[in-house]
C-alpha positions, -999 to +999 in steps of 0.1 A: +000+000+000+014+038-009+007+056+017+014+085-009-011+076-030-038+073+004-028+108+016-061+125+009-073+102+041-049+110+065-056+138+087-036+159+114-057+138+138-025+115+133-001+139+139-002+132+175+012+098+166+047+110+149+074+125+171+084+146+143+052+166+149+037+185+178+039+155+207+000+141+210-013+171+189-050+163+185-059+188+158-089+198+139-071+205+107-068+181+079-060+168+044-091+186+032-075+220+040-041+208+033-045+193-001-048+233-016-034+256+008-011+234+022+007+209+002+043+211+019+025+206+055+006+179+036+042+159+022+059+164+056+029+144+073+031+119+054+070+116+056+062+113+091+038+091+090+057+067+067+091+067+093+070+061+121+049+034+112+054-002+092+033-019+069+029-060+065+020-073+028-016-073+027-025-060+056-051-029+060-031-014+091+002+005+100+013-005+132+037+022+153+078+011+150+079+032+184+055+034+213+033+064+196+000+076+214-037+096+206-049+118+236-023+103+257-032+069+249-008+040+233-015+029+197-020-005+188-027+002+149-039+026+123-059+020+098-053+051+070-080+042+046-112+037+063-135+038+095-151+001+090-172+010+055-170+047+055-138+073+043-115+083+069-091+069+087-093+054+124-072+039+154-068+010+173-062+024+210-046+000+236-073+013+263-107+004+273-141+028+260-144+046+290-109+058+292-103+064+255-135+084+254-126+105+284-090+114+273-104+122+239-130+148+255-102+161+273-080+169+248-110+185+227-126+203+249-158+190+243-181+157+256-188+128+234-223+127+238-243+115+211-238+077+219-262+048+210-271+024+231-250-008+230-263-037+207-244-062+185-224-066+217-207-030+204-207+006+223-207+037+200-203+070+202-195+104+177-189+137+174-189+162+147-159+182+152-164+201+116-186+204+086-177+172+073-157+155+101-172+133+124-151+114+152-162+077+161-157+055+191-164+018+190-153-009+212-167-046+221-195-037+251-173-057+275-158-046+310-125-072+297-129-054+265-089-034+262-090-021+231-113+008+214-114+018+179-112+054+173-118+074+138-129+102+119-151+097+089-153+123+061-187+133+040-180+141+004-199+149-025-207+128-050 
């Protein structure tokens, strides 16, 4: 996979996962305001990125060559091309929901409210944080559940 090629998907969100960048800098910016005003920031990501994290044949995740973290939390793996089914990106978090969801509304400065009720064994919750960014938190509706899936989804127009 060219990470290259999958940079329109990557967003600054990431940039708290490369050392090279701002150290845990959950942003708001991304690829979508990059892409024309910002090409250079854009290339120097994805540089980054690419140092920082190792890809295995086939698989659809980058996992961190270093311990790398999101809101303060260890990464397990990133996935740059998708959340599940939609566009975006997301992250695996070495944490449980409770705390990943916390450290996240910490470091934005906003709750996480709009959460459905668990079913399909699954907890979910999101937050728009833009016009067209949404941030997603999934993670198996287990108390000896350790991991929790964190992305940000894009809308485009077809």
């Amino acid at each position: 996979m060219n990470i290259v090629a999958r940079a329109g998907l990557l967003t600054v969100f990431l940039a708290g996962l490369t050392p090279a960048q701002a150290a845990d800098n959950l942003g708001l910016d991304s690829w979508l305001d990059w892409k024309a005003s910002d090409p250079a920031r854009l290339k120097k990501f994805v540089d980054g990125f690419q140092a920082d994290f190792s890809h295995n044949g086939n698989d659809a995740f980058f996992v961190p060559k270093s311990s790398q973290t999101v809101a303060g939390l260890p990464v397990a793996q990133v996935f740059p091309e998708s959340v599940g089914m939609g566009v975006g990106f997301s992250i695996v978090i070495n944490a449980n929901f409770a705390k990943t969801k916390a450290s996240l509304e910490k470091k934005l400065g906003k709750a996480i409210n709009k959460c459905e009720p668990p079913s399909d064994n699954m907890r979910t919750c999101e937050l728009a944080i833009a016009e067209k960014k949404t941030i997603v938190l999934m993670a198996e509706d287990s108390p000896k559940s350790t991991t929790t899936l964190v992305g940000c989804y894009y809308f485009y127009e077809k």
